[in-house]
ZATILUM-40474 format. One record per residue: residue in one letter; z, x, y of N, C-alpha, C in turn. Coordinates in steps of 0.02 Angstrom, whole numbers, padded with zeros to 5 digits, always signed. Layout:
N
AZXYZXYZXY...
***
This chain:
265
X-03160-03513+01449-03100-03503+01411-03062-03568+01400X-03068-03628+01446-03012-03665+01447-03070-03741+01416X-03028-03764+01375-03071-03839+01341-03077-03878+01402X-03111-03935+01362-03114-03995+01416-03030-04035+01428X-03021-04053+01477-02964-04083+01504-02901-04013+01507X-02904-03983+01487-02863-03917+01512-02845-03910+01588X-02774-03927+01599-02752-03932+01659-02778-03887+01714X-02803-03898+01771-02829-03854+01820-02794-03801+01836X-02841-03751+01863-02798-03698+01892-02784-03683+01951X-02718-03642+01987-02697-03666+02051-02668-03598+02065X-02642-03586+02111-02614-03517+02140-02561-03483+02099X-02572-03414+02104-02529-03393+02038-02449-03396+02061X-02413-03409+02011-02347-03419+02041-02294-03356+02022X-02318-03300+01993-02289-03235+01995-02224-03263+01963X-02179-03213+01968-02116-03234+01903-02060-03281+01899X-02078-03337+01955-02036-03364+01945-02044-03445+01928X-01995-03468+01891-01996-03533+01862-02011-03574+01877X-02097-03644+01865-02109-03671+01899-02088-03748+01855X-02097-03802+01920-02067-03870+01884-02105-03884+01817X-02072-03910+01767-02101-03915+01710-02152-03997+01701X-02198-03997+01664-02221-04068+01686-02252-04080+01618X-02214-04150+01592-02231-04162+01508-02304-04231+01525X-02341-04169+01490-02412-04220+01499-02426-04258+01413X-02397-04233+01377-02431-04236+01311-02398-04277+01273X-02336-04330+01295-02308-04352+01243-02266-04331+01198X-02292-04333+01131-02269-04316+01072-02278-04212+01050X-02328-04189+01094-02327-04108+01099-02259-04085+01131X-02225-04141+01203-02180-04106+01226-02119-04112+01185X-02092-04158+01134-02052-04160+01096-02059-04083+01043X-02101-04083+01028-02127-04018+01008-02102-03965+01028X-02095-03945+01091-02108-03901+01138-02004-03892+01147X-01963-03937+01132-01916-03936+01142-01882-03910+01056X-01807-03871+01084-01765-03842+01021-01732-03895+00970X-01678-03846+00923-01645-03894+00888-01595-03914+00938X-01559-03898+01007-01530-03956+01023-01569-03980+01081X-01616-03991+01094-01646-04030+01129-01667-03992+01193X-01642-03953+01197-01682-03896+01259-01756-03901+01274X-01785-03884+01301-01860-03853+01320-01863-03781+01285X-01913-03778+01254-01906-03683+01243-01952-03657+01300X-01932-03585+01313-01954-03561+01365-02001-03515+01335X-02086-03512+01375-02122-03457+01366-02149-03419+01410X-02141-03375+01409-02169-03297+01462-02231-03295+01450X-02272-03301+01502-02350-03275+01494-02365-03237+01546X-02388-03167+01505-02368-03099+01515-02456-03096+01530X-02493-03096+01597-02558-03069+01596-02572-03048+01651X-02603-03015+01678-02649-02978+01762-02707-03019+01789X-02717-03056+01755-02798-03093+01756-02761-03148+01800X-02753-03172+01879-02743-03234+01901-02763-03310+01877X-02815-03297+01850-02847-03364+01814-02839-03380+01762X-02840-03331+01717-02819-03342+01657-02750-03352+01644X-02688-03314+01678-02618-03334+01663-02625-03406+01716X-02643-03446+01743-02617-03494+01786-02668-03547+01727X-02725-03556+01694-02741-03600+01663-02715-03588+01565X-02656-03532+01539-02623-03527+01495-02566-03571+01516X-02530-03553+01584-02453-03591+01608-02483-03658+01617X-02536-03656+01653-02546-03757+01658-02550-03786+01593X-02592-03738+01530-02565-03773+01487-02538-03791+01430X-02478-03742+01456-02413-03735+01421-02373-03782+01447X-02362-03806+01507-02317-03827+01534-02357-03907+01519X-02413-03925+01521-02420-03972+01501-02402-04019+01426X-02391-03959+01397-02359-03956+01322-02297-03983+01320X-02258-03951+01382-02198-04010+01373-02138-03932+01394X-02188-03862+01402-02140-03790+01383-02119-03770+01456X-02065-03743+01457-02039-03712+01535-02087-03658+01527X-02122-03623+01561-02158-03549+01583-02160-03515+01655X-02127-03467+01632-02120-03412+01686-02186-03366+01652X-02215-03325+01733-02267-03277+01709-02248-03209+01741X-02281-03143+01729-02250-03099+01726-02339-03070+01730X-02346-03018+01789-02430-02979+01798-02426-02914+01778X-02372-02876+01757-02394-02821+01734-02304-02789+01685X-02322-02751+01675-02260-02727+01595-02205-02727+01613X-02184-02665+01677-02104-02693+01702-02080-02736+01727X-02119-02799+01757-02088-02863+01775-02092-02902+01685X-02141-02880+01685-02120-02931+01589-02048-02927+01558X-02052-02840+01551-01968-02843+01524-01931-02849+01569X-01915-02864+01626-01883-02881+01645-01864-02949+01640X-01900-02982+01661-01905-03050+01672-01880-03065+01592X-01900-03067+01538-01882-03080+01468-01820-03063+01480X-01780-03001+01483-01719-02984+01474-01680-03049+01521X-01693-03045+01581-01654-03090+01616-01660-03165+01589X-01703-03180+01572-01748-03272+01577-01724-03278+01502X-01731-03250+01457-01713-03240+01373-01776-03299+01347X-01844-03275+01342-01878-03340+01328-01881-03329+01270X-01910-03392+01221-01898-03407+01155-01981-03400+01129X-02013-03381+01172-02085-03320+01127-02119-03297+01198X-02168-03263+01198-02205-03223+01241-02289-03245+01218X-02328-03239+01269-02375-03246+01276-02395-03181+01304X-02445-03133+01272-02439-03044+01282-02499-03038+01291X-02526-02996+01344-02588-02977+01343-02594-02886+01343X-02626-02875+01309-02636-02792+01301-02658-02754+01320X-02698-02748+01379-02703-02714+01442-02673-02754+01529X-02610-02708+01529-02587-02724+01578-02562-02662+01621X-02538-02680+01698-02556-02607+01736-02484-02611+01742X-02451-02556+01752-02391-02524+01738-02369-02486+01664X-02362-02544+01626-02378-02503+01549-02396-02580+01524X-02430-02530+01457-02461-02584+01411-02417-02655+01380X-02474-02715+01345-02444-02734+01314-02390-02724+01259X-02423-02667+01211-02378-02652+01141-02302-02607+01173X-02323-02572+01221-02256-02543+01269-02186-02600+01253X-02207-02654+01308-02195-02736+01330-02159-02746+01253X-02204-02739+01214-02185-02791+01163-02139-02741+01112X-02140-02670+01108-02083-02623+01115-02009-02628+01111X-02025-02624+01188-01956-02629+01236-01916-02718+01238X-01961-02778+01227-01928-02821+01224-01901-02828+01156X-01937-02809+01086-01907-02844+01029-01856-02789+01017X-01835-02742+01063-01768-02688+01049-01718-02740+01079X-01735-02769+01154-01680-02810+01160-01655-02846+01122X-01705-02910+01082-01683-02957+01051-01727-02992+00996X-01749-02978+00943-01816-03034+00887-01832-03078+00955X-01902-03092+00958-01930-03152+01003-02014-03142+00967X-02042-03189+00955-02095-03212+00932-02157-03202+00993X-02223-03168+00966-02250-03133+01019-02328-03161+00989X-02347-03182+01037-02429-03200+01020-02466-03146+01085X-02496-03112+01027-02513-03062+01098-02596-03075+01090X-02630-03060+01176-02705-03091+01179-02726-03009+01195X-02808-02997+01172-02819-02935+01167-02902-02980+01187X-02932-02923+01219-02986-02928+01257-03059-02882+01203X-03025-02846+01156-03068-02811+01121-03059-02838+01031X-03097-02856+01001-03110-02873+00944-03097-02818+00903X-03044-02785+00910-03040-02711+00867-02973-02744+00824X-02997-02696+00754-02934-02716+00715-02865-02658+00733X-02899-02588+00723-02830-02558+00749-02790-02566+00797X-02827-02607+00851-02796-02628+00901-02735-02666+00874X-02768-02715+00853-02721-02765+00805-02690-02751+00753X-02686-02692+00708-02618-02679+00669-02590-02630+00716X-02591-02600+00762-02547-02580+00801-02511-02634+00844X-02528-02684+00865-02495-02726+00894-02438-02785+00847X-02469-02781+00770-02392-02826+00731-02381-02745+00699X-02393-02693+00700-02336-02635+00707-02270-02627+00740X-02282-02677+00817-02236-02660+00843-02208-02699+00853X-02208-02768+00811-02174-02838+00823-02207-02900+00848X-02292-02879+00852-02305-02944+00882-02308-03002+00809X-02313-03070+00816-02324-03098+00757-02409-03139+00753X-02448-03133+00804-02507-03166+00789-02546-03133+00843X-02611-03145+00843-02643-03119+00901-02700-03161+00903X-02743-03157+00976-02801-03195+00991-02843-03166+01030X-02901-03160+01035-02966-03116+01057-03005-03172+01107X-02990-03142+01174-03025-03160+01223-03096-03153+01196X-03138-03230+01220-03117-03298+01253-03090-03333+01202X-03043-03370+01226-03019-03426+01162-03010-03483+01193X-03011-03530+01137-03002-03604+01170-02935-03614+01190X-02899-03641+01244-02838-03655+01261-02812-03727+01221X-02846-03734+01183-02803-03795+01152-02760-03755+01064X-02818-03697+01044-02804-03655+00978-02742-03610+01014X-02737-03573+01081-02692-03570+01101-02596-03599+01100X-02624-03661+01112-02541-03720+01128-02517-03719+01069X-02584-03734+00994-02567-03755+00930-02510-03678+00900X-02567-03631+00925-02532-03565+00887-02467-03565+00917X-02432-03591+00997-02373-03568+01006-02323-03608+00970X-02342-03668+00966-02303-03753+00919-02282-03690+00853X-02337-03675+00839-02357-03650+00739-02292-03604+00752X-02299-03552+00777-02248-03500+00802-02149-03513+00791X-02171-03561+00859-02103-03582+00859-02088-03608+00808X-02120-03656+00761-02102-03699+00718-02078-03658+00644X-02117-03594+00644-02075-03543+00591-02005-03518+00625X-02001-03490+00663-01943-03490+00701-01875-03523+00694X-01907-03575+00676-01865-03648+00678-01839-03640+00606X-01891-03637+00562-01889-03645+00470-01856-03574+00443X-01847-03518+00508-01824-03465+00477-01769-03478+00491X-01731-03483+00527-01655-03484+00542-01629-03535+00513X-01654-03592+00492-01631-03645+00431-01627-03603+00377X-01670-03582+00349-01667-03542+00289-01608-03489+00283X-01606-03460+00341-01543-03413+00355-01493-03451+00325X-01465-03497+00352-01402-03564+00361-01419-03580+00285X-01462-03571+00247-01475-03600+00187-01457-03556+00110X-01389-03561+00103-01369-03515+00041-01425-03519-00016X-01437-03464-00026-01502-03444-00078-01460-03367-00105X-01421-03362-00176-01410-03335-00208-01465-03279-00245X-01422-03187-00261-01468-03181-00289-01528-03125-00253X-01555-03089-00278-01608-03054-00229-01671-03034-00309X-01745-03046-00272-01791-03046-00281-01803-02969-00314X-01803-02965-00394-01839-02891-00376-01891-02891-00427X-01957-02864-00381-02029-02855-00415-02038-02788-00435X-02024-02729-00490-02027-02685-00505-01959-02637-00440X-02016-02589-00420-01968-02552-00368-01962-02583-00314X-01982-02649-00280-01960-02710-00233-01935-02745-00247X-01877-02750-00182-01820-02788-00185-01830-02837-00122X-01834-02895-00130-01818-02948-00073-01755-02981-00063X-01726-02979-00011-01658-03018-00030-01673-03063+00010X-01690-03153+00006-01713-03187+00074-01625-03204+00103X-01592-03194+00076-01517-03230+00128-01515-03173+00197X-01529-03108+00197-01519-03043+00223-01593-03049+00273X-01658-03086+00248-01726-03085+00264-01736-02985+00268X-01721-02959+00203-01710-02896+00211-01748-02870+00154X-01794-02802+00140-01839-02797+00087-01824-02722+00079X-01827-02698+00016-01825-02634-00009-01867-02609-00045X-01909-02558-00030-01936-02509-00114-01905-02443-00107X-01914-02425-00177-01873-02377-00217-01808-02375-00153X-01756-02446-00159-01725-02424-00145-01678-02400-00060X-01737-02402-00035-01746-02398+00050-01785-02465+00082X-01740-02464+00136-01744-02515+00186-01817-02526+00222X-01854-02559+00210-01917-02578+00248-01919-02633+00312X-01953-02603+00369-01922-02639+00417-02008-02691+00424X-01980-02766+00419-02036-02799+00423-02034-02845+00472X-02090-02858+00498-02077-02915+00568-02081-02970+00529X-02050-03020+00545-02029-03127+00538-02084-03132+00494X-02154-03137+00516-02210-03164+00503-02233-03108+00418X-02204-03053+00423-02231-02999+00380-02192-03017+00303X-02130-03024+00329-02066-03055+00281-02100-03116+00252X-02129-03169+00286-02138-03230+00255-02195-03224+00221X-02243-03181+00241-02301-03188+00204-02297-03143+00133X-02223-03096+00143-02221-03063+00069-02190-03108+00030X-02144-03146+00048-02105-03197+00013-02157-03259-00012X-02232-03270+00006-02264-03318-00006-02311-03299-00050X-02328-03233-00064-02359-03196-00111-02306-03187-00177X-02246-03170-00184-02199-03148-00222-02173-03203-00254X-02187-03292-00226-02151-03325-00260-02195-03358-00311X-02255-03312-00320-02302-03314-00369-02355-03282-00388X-02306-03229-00421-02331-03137-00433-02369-03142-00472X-02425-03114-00447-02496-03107-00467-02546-03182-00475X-02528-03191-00425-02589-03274-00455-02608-03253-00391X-02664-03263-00377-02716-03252-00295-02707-03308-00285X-02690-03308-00190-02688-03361-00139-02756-03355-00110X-02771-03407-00079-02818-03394-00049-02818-03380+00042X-02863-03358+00079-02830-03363+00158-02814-03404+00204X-02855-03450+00177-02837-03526+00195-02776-03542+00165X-02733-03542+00126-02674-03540+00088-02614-03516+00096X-02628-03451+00127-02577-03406+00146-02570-03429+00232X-02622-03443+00265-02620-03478+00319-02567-03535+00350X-02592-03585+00261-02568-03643+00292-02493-03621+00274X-02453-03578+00217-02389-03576+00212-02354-03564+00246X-02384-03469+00278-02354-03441+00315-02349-03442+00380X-02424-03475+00421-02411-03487+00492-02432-03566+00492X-02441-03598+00442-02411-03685+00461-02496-03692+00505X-02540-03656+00472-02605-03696+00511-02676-03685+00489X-02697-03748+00497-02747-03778+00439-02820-03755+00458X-02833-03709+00506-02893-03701+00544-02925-03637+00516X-02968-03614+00475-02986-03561+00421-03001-03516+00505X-03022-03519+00550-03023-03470+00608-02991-03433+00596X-02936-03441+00581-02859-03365+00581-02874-03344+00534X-02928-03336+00465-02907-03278+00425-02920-03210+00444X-02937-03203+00493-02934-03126+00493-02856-03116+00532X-02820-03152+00549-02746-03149+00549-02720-03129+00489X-02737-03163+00437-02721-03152+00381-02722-03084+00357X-02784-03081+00357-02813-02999+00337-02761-02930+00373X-02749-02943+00426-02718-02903+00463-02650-02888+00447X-02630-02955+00453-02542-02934+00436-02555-02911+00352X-02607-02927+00304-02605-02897+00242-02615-02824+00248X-02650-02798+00283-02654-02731+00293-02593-02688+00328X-02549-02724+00377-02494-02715+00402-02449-02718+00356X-02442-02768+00304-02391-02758+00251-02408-02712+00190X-02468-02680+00183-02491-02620+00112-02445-02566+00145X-02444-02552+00228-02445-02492+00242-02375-02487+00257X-02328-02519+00239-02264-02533+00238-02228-02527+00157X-02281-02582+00122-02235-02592+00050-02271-02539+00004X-02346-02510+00011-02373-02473-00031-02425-02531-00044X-02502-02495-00022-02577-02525-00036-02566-02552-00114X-02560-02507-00158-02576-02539-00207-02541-02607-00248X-02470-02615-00205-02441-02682-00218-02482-02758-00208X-02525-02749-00185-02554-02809-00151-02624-02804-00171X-02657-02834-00201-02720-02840-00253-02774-02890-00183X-02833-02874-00187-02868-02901-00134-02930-02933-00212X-02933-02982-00204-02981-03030-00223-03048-03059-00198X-03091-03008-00175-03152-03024-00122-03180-03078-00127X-03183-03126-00061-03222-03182-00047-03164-03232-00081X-03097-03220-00084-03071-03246-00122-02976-03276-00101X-02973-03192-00086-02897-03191-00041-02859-03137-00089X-02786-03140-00098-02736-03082-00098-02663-03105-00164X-02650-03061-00207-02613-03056-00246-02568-03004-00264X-02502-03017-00257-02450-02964-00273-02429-02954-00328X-02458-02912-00356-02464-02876-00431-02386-02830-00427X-02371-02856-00497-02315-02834-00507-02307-02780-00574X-02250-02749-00595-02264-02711-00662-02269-02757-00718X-02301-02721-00747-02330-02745-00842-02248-02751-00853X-02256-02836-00893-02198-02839-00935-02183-02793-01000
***
């Protein structure tokens, strides 16, 4: 699971906060907020080896991480610790990941990369059903890991600017309505509830109705990364967003990628 030079692994340190240690330079600048904080990440797994060589190297990244072995210490620990994304794994003993990831995004929006052990897709539109924003299928490299949490945070970052960023005016594509100041979307009229990642990828389709993106495209806009590996990320949250805005809004282009068809002028 873990690349070459991937910090060793060492005794698990259960939920509480261990010293942070910036190995990477220019990643740990990264790894810190807009005022200069550390952001904090929860890595939420049962596997001793696997959460102690994710935290080694996260923390080598430059990130505070607390870990958490099974669902009611997760939310807990999140509620108390308030970390700024989660690291989720989807079989865990007490209650599940998607439970976890539930019960925390009621507390508060937090950005969720959840790891899943089975290559199933329903697995995976049930899991950004319930708020996660990306996912990864044991074994993975721990370096595609660090990048996806940077990628993560770094929308995070570009959404709440945008918030702060007066943009007059609301989007409407036939019976869809986008308003980005609100990050709030409507058809016929009613409120559609979309996760961060679901919002941006309709807003990256819509700001050029009906021309096909490709997945590599929608990749690099919406999650900021250049590695064609994630299109079936892609694929997923597209199927997560038909079953929200209506299948037939969203035109699939085989071998090709995805277009949001709008009404005949």
């Amino acid at each position: 699971m873990t690349d070459p030079g991937t910090p060793g692994k060492g005794q698990r340190r259960g939920g509480h906060m261990e010293q942070t240690h910036n190995g990477l330079g220019g990643a740990a600048g990264a790894a810190n907020g807009a005022n200069g904080a550390q952001r904090r990440v929860l890595v939420v797994e049962d596997d001793p080896t696997i959460v102690d060589a994710i935290a080694a190297r996260l923390r080598a990244e430059g990130f505070q991480v607390r870990t958490a072995g099974d669902g009611p210490a997760a939310v807990d620990t999140a509620e108390a610790w308030q970390p700024d994304l989660l690291v989720l794994d989807v079989m865990l003993p007490g209650f599940d990941g998607l439970e976890v990831c539930r019960r925390v995004q009621a507390q508060r929006p937090v950005p969720v990369l959840m790891l899943t052990a089975r290559d199933d897709e329903t697995d995976m539109l049930v899991g950004l059903g319930v708020g996660a924003d990306d996912y990864m299928t044991k074994p993975f490299s721990m370096r595609e890991l660090a990048a996806r949490v940077h990628v993560l945070l770094r929308r995070v970052e570009r959404a709440a600017l945008a918030a702060h960023t007066p943009r007059t005016g609301i989007l409407r594509l036939g019976e869809l309505e986008i308003d980005h100041a609100q990050r709030r979307v409507r058809v016929r009229g009613t409120d559609v509830h979309l996760t961060p990642t679901e919002f941006d990828l309709l807003v990256c389709l819509a700001n050029t109705p009906r021309a096909v993106l490709s997945r590599e495209q929608l990749l690099a806009e919406v999650w900021d990364w250049a590695d064609a590996s994630g299109t079936r990320t892609v694929d997923s949250h597209i199927k997560a967003l038909r079953r929200k805005i209506g299948a037939e809004r969203i035109r699939t282009v085989h071998g090709v990628g995805y277009a949001l068809e709008t009404p005949a002028a």
